[in-house]
C-alpha positions in Angstrom: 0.5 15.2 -4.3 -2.5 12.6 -4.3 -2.6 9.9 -1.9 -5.3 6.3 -2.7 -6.2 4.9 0.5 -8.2 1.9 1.3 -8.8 -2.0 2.3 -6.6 -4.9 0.3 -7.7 -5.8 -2.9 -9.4 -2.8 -3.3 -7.7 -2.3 -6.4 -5.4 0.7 -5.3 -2.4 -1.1 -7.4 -3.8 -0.9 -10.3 -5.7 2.8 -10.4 -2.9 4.3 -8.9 -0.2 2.9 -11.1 -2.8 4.0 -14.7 -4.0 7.5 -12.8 0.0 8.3 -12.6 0.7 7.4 -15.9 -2.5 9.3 -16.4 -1.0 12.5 -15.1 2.8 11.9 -15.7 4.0 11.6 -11.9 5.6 9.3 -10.6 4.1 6.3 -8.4 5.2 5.6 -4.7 4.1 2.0 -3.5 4.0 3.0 0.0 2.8 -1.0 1.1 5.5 -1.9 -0.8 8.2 -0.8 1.6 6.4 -2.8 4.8 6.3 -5.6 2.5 10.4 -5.3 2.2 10.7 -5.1 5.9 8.3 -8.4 6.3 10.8 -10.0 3.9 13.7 -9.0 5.5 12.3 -9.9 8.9 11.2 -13.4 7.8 14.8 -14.1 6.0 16.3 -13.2 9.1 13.9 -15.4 11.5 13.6 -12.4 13.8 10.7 -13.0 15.7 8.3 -9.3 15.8 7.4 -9.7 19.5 11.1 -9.0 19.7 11.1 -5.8 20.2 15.0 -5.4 20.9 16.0 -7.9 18.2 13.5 -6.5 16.0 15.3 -2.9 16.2 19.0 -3.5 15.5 17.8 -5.7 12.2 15.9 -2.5 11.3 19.3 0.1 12.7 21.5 -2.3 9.6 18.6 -2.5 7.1 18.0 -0.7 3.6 14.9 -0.1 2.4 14.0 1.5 -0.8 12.2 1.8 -3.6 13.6 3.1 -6.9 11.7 3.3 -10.4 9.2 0.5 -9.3 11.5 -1.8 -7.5 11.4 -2.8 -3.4 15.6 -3.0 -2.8 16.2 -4.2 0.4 20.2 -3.7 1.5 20.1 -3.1 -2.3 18.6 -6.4 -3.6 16.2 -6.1 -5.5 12.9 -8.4 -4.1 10.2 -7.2 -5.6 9.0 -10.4 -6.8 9.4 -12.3 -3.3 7.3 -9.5 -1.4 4.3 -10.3 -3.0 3.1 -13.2 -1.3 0.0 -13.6 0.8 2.5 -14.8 3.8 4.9 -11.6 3.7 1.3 -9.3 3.1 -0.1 -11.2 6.2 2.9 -10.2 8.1 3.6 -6.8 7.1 0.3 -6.0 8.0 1.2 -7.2 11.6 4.6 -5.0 11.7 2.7 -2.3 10.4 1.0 -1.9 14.3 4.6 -1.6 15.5 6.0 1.8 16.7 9.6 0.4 15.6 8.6 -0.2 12.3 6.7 2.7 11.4 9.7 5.3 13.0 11.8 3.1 10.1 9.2 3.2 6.9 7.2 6.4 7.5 9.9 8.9 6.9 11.3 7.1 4.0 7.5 6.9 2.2 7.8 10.9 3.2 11.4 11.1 1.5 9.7 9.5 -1.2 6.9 11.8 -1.8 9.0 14.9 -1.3 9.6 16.3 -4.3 5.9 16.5 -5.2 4.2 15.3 -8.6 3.9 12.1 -7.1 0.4 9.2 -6.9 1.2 7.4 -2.8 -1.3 4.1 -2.3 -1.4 2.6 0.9 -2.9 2.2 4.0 -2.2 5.4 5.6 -0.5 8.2 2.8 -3.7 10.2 3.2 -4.2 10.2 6.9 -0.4 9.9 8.5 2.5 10.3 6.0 1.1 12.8 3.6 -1.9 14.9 5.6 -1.9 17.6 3.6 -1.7 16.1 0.4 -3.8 18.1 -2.3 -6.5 15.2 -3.2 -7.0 12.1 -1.7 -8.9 9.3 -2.2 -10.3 6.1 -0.7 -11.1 3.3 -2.1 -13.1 0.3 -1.7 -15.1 -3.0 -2.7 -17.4 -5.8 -1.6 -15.3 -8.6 0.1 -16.4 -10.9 -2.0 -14.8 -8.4 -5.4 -11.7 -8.0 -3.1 -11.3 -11.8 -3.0 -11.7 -12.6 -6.3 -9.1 -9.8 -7.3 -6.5 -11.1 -4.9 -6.8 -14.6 -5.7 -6.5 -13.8 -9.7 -3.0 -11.8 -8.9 -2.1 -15.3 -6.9 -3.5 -17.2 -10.3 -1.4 -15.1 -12.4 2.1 -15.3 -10.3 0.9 -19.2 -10.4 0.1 -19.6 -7.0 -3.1 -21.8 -6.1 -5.4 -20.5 -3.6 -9.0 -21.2 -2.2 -11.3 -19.0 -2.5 -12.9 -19.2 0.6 -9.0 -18.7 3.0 -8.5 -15.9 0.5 -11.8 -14.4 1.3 -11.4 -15.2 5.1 -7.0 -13.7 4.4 -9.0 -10.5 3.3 -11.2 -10.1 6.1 -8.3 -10.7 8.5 -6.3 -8.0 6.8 -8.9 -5.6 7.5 -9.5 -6.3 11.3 -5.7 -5.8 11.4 -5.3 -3.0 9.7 -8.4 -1.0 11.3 -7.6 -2.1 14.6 -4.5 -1.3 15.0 -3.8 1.0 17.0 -1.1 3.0 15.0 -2.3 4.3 12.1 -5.3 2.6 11.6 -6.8 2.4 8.2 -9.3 4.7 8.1 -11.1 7.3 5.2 -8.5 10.2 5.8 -9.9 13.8 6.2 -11.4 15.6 3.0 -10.6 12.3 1.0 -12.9 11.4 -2.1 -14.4 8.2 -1.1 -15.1 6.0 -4.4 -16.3 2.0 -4.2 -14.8 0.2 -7.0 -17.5 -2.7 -6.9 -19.2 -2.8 -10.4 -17.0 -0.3 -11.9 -14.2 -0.9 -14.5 -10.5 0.3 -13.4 -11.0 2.9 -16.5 -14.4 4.5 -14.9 -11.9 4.1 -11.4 -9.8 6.3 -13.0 -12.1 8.4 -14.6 -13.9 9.7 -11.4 -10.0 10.2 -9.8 -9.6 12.4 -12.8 -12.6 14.6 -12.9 -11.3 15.2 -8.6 -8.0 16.2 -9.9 -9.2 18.3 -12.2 -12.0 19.6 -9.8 -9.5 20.5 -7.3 -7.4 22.3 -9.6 -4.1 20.0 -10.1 -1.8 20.9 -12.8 -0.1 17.7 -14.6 3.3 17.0 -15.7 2.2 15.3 -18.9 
């Protein structure tokens, strides 16, 4: 089991969708499954300071993800959980108690069977602790935003650079001030800064701390 930590934009996406095709196992997108409860949340104009409504639309909710896609009560929304408003928000739900008794032993469901690459905010530190390697990664800000604001260019959405910088920043003082789960470099985790460096030398380091650590593949 290897877990890729670390700050949006890093580029944790991308590395850990090449270093499990690296290693034949199988990807878990544990952001991905916050991202499907900030959709459904937001399609069902629950407010999250609601903690009471908040917990029977999670007690009739689906969440799941199978071979890449984010299926909420079985619809498949991958597409419409990408956007900077449902990131911004899962972030937020993310410091709930209610939400993270919901996600957390699904991304742990998810991981079970082993052979698996989890990126997130917390697979190295909470839902997978004793995972054989972990990593974290990070950039500058200023690499972070212009990586987030080419995926937005690329799904055709315009965005300035300077609220995308500014979106970034805010992500992190949410996410490593939270007081569940904060994002933090998990114990025994290979730290690697992606600034500079080409997703294939990314890649490359992860693979020279697989190997280093003794991980067999399923390639």
């Amino acid at each position: 089991m290897i877990t890729i930590d670390g700050p949006a934009g890093a580029g944790k996406s991308t590395v850990a969708r090449e270093l499990a095709r690296r290693l034949g196992y199988r990807l878990i997108d544990t952001g991905a499954l916050y991202r499907g409860v900030a959709w459904r949340v937001r399609e069902a104009g629950v407010d999250p300071e609601d903690r009471q409504g908040l917990e029977r639309l999670l007690g009739s909710t689906t969440i799941d993800i199978k071979d890449g896609a984010v299926l909420v009560d079985g619809r498949d929304v991958s597409a419409e959980v990408r956007t900077a408003e449902v990131g911004e928000l899962a972030s937020r739900l993310a410091a709930l108690a209610a939400v993270r008794a919901k996600v957390t032993p699904i991304q742990r469901r998810l991981a079970a069977a082993g052979g698996a690459v989890l990126e997130g905010r917390d697979t190295g530190s909470v839902v997978c602790p004793d995972a054989e390697v972990k990593f974290y990664l990070d950039a500058s800000p200023e690499v972070r935003a212009i990586r987030r604001q080419r995926e937005l260019a690329e799904r055709g959405i315009a965005a300035d650079p300077k609220a995308v910088r500014a979106g970034i920043l805010q992500r992190d003082r949410q996410d490593m001030e939270r007081v569940l789960a904060p994002l933090v470099v998990p114990e025994g985790a290979t730290v690697i800064d992606s600034t500079g460096r080409s997703v294939e030398e990314v890649v490359g380091l992860m693979l020279e701390a697989v190997e280093r650590l003794g991980c067999s593949t399923r390639s």
